[in-house]
C-alpha positions in Angstrom: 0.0 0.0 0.0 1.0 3.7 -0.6 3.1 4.8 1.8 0.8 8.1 2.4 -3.0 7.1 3.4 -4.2 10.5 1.5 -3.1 9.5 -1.7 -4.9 6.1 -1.7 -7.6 7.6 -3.7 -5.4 9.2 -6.2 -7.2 8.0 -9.9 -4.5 7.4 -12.6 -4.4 7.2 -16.3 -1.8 4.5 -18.2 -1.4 5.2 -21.4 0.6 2.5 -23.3 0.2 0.5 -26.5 2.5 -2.2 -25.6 0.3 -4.6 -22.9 2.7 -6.2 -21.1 4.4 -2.6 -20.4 0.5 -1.3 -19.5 0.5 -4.3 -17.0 3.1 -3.5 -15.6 2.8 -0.2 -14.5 -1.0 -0.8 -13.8 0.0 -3.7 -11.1 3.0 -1.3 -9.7 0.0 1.4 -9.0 -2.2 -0.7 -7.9 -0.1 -2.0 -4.9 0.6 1.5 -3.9 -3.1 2.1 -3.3 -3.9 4.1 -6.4 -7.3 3.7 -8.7 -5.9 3.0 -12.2 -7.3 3.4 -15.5 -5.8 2.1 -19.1 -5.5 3.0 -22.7 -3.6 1.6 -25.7 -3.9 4.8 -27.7 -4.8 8.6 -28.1 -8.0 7.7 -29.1 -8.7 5.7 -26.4 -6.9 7.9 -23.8 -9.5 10.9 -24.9 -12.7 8.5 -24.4 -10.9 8.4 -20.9 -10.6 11.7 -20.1 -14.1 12.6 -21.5 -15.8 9.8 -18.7 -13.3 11.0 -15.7 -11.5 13.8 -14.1 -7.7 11.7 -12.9 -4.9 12.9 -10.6 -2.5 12.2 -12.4 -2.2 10.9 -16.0 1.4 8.9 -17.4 1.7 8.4 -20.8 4.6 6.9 -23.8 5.6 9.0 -25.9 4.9 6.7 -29.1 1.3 5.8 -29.2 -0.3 3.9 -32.6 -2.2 7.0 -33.5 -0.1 9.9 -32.4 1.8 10.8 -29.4 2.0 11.7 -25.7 2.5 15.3 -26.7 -0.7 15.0 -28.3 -2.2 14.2 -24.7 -0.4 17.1 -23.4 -1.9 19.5 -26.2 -5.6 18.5 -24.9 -4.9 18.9 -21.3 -3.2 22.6 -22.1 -6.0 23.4 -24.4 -8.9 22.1 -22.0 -6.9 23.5 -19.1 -7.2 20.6 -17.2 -5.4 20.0 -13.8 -4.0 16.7 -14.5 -0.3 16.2 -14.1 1.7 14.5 -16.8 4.6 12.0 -16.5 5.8 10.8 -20.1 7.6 7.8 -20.9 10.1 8.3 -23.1 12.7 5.9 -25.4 15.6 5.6 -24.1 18.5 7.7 -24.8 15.5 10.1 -26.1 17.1 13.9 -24.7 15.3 15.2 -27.6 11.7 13.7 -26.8 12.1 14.2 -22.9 13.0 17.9 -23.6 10.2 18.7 -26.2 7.3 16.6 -23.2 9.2 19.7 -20.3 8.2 22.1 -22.6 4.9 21.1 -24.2 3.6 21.3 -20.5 4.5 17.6 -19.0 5.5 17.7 -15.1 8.0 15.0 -15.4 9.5 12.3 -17.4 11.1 8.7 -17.4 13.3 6.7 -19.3 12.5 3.7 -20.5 13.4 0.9 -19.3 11.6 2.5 -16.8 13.1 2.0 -13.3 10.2 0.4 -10.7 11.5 2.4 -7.7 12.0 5.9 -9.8 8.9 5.1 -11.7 7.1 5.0 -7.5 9.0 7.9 -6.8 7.5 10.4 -10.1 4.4 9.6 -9.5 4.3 10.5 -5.7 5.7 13.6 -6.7 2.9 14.6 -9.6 0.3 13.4 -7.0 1.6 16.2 -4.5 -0.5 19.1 -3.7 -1.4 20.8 -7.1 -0.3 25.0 -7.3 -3.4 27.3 -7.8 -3.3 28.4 -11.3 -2.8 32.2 -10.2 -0.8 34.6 -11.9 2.2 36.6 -9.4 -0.2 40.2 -8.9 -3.0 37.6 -7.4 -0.4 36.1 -4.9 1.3 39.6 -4.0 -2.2 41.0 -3.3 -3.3 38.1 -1.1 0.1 38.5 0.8 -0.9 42.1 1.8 -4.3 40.8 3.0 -3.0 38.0 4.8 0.1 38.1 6.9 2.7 35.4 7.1 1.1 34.3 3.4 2.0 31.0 1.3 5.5 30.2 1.3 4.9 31.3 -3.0 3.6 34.7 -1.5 6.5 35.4 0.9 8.9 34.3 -2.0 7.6 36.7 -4.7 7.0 39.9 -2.1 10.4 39.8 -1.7 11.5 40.3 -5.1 10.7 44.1 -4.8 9.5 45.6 -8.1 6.0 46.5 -9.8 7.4 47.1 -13.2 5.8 45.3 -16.2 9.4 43.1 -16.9 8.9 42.5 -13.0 5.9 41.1 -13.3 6.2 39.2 -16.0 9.3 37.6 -14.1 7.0 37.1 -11.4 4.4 35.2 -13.4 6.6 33.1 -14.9 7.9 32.2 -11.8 4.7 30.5 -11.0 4.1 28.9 -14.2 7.9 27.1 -14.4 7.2 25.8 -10.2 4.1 23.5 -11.7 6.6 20.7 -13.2 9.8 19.1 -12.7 11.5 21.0 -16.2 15.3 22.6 -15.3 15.0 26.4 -15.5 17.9 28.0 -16.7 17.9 31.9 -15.4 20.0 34.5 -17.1 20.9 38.2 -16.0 23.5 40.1 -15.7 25.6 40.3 -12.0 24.0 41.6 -9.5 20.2 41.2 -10.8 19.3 38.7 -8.1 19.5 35.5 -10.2 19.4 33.4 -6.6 16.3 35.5 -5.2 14.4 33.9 -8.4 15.6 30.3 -7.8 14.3 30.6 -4.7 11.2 31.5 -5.5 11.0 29.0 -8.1 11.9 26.3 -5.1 9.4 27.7 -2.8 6.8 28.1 -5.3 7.1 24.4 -5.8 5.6 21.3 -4.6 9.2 20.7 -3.6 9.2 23.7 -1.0 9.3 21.6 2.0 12.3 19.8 0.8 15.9 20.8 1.0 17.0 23.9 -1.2 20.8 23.5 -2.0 22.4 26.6 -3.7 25.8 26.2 -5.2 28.4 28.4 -6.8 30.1 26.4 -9.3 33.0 29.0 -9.9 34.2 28.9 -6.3 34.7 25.2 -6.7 38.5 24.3 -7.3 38.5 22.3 -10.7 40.4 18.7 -8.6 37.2 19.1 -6.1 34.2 19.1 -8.3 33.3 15.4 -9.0 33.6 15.0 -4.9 31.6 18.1 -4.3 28.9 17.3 -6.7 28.7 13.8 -6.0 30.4 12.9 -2.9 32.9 10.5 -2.1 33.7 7.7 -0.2 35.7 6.9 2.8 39.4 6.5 1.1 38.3 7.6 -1.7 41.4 9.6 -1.6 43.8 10.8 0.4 41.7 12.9 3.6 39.0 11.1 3.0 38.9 9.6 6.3 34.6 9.1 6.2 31.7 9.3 3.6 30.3 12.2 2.7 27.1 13.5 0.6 27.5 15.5 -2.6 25.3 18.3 -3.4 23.1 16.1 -5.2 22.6 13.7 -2.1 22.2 16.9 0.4 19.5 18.2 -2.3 17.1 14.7 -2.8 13.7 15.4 -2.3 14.7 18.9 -3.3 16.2 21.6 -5.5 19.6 21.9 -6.2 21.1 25.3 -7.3 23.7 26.1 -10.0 24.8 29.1 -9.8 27.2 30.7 -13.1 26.9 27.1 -14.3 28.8 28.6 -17.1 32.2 28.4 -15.6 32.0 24.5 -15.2 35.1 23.1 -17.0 34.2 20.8 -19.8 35.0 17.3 -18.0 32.9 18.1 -15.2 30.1 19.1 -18.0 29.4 15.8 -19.3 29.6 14.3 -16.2 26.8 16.4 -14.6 24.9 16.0 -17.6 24.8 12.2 -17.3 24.1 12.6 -13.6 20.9 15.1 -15.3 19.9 12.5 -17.7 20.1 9.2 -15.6 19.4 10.7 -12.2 21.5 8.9 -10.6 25.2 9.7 -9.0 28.3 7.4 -8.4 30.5 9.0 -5.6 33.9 8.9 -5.7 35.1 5.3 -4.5 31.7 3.7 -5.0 30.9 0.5 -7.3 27.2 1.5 -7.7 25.1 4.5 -8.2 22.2 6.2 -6.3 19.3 7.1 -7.4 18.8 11.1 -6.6 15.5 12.7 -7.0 16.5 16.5 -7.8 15.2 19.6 -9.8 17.8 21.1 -11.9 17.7 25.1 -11.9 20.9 27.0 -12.8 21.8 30.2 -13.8 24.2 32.3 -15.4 25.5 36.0 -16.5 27.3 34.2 -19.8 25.5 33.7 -23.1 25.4 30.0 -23.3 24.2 30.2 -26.6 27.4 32.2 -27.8 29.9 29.4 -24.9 28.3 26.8 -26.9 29.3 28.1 -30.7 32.8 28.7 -28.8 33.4 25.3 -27.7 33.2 25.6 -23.9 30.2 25.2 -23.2 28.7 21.2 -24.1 25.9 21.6 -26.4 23.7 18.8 -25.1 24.1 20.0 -21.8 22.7 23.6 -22.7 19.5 21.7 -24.4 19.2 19.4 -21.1 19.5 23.1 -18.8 18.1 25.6 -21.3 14.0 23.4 -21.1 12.5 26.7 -19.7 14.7 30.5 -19.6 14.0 33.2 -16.9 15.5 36.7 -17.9 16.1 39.1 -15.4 16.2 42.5 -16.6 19.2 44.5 -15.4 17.9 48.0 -13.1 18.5 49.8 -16.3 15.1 48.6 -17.9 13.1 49.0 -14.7 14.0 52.2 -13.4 10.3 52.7 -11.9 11.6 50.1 -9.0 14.2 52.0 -8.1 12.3 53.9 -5.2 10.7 50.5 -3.9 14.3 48.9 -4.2 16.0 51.3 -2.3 13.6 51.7 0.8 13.7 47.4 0.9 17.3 47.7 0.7 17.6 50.7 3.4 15.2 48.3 5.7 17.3 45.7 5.3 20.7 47.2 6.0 19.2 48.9 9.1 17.7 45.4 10.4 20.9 44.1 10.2 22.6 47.0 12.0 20.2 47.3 14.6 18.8 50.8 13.4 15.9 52.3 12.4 15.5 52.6 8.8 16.3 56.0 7.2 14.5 57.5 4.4 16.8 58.6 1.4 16.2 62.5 0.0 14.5 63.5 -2.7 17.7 64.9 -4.3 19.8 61.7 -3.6 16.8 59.6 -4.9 17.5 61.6 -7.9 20.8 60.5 -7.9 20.5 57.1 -7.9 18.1 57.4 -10.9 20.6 58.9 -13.2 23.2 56.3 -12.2 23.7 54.0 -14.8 24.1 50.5 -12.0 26.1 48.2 -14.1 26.6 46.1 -11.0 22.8 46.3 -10.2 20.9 45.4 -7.1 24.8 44.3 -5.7 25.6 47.9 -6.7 22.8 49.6 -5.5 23.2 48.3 -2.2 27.0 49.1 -1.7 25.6 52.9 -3.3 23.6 52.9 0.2 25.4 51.0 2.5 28.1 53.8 1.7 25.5 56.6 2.5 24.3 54.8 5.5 28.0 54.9 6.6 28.5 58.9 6.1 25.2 60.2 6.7 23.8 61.6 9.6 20.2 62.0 11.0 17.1 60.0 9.7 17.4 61.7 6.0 20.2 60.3 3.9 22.3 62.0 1.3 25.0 60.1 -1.5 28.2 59.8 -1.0 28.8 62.2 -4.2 32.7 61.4 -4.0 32.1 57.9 -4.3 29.7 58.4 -7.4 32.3 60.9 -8.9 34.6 57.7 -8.8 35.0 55.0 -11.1 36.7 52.0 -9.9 38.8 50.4 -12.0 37.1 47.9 -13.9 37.4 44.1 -13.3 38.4 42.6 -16.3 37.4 38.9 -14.7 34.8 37.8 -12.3 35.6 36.1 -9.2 36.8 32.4 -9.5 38.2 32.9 -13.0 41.9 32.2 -13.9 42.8 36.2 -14.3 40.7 37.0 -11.0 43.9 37.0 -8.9 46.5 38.8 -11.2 43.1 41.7 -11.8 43.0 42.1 -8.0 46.6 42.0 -7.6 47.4 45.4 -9.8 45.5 48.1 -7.5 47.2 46.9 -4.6 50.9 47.1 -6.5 52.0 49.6 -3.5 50.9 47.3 -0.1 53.7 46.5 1.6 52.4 42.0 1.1 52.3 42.5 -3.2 54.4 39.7 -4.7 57.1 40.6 -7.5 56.6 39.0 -10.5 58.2 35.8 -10.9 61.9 35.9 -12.3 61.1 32.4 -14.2 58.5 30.8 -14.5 56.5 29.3 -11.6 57.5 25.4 -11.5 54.0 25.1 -9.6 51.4 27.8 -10.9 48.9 26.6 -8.6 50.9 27.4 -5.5 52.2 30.3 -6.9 48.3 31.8 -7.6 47.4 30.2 -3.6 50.3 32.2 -2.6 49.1 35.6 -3.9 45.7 35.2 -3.6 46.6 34.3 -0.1 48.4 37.3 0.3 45.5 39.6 -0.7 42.6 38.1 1.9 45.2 38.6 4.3 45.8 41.9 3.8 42.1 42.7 3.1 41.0 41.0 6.2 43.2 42.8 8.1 42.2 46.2 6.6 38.8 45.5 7.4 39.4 44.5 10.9 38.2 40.5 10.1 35.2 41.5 9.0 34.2 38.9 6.3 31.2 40.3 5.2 32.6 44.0 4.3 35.9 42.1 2.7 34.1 40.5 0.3 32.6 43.3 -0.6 36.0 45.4 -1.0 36.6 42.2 -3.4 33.7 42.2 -5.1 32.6 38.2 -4.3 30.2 37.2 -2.2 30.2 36.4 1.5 30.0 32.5 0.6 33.0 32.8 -1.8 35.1 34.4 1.1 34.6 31.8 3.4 35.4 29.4 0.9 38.3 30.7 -0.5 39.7 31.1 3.6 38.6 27.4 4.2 40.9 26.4 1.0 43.7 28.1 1.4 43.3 27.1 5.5 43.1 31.2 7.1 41.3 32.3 10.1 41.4 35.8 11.7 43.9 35.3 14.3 46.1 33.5 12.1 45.7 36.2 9.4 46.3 39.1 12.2 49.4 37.0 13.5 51.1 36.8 9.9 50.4 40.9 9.2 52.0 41.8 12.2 54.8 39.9 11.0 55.3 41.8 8.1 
């Protein structure tokens, strides 16, 4: 019997034209608890769904006359609330990708694993999501505190702007299935705050949410990272451990800038996409990992791709459904919303009551051009939170007179180090070149970018958070990048005083 006593009366639809495989799958339902109902074709399928209203419907791709997209086409056009698993042959990306986007919730390869095949349906049979749009959700919010987990997701994704809202929308649209999401954006346009949503707007909301940056990742850690390792699996490895895609079963697992992944680590993720299944380091078998895909990214993947470092296949697997976010540029009428969420937020943090910014600094930040975006915007006013006093707060002006120099790479790239390195060429820690060349580059890039956390740790009086900042990576990047290369604050204070 099904393992959950409410789903016991969950009515399904098997759509197969091969009997023994109809069978099979009726029998496997049937000892979870579930009412099942058959059909060897499309024509059959829509005699079915004339007579009942199901819970679920799971359906092959190839049927005798037509296909399950066919199916899907009715449901979408009839707007019915059944969710769709389809069947699909195997090594068929193609076919599974074109079922994510025609509308299906999930799909399975054939030969289609008993256990997973348990597992897919459970998951369509979950609560369904209202079929609201995102201005529905933000209203009820206002009307009722506290709100849906969806509600509390989207208010804080500050913005009324048409773009906005259409972001919004689409938000609760991609949450209905299992399809990756691939969200692009520039830096700073809170590319996270969406996956979020999207994982909170899901029936998957109560499961775990794993975000991960893939560029803060050291190239010889990835497979371990990603899919865990075990115990003496190689030198350190003195227990098992999970990989993200263990930590994130049940759940949603994060990719953040998934274009920096190197190539060999590409094709292995995409398996792990496609098969659903990991084999940690040191194991003999793999496990089965029940996870939503949604990554993100400030590259064109289209243009990595034609460049050759960016797998194809794996951009068709990621690329099922695309979120943009529009950079601050295009929605300048969020600007004043932004900013007082922003100012509330800072002052939380701090302990203080929030200020209110003046009209003529308001004014300010509209003709500022934000290339760094919401990450920009929030230094602008941390900065005038810093040097302003009394409840009204004016712009640091000689800040906004002042470009800094631009960084030519982002954080975890190859040339992020030597970037940093040049407008600190007069602290007393800066490296001279090498005379020769570096018999171990690695150790020579750990030792300078060593060198500068050191220094800008101490300069900031160990405080990680405003560090980062001053290095323009985020807070989890920092604490990553200390764990690697094994510095704490005493130890960092210690070796400054030194020099």
């Amino acid at each position: 019997m099904a393992n959950n006593p409410v789903l016991n009366d969950a009515r399904i639809l098997v759509i197969d034209d091969e009997p023994d495989l109809r069978t099979l799958y009726e029998l496997t339902l049937l000892r979870e608890g579930y009412r099942v109902e058959t059909a060897g074709s499309v024509l059959e399928a829509r005699e079915q769904l004339k007579q009942h209203r199901f819970d679920a419907i799971i359906t092959d791709m190839r049927l005798p006359d037509g296909s399950g997209t066919d199916i899907l086409s009715q449901l979408r056009a009839e707007q019915r609330a059944e969710r769709c698993v389809v069947i699909t042959a195997y090594g068929s990306a193609e076919n599974a990708v074109e079922s994510l986007k025609a509308g299906a919730f999930d799909y399975l390869s054939k030969p289609v694993d008993l256990k997973q095949f348990r597992a897919v349906v459970a998951n369509a049979l979950q609560g369904p999501i209202p079929l609201v749009n995102a201005q529905t959700r933000i209203a009820a919010t206002k009307t009722n505190q506290g709100g849906t987990a969806t509600e509390t997701a989207l208010t804080k994704m500050v913005g009324a702007s048409s773009v906005m809202l259409q972001v919004k929308d689409r938000i609760v649209k991609v949450a209905r299935s299992m399809a990756p999401v691939l969200i692009r954006g520039e830096s700073g346009t809170g590319k996270e705050l969406v996956a979020g949503a999207i994982h909170a707007s899901s029936h998957r909301a109560q499961g775990p949410w794993v975000p991960v940056n893939c560029s803060a990742i050291p190239e010889t850690l990835l497979e371990a990272e990603f899919f865990g390792a075990r115990k003496g699996a190689y030198t350190g490895a003195s227990q098992d451990r999970a990989g993200f895609f263990q930590a994130a079963h049940g759940g949603t697992l994060f990719l953040d800038e998934i274009g920096d992944l190197p190539l060999a680590m590409q094709s292995k993720l995409l398996r792990a996409i496609q098969e659903r299944s990991v084999r940690p380091l040191g194991a003999s078998q793999e496990e089965l990992v029940d996870v939503r895909i949604v990554s993100a990214t400030h590259k064109d993947l289209a243009a990595e791709v034609l460049a050759g470092r960016f797998r194809q296949d794996l951009y068709y697997r990621l690329n099922v459904i695309d979120i943009y976010i529009p950079p601050l540029r295009e929605r300048a009428e969020d600007l004043p919303a932004l900013c007082d969420a922003l100012l509330a937020r800072i002052a939380a943090e701090a302990g203080l009551a929030a200020p209110k910014l003046s009209t003529s600094a308001l004014e300010q930040i509209c003709a500022l051009s934000l290339p760094g975006n919401v990450r920009e915007l929030e230094n602008v006013l941390h900065r005038a939170m810093a040097l302003s006093e009394g409840p009204v707060l004016e712009l640091d002006t000689h800040a906004l007179n002042t470009k800094p120099a631009p960084l030519q790479e982002l954080p975890g790239s190859p040339g992020f180090v030597e970037t940093l390195a040049a407008p600190l060429a007069s602290g007393p820690v800066e490296p001279s070149p090498p005379e020769s060349i570096p018999s171990d580059l690695q150790v020579y890039l750990d030792r300078i970018e060593r060198e500068i956390l050191v220094r800008t740790l101490r300069e900031t009086r160990f405080n990680r958070t405003l560090a980062a900042q001053r290095l323009g990576i985020s807070l989890r990047q920092i604490r990553y990048r200390m764990a690697r290369l094994q510095i704490d604050a005493p130890q960092a204070a210690e070796e400054n005083s030194d020099g």
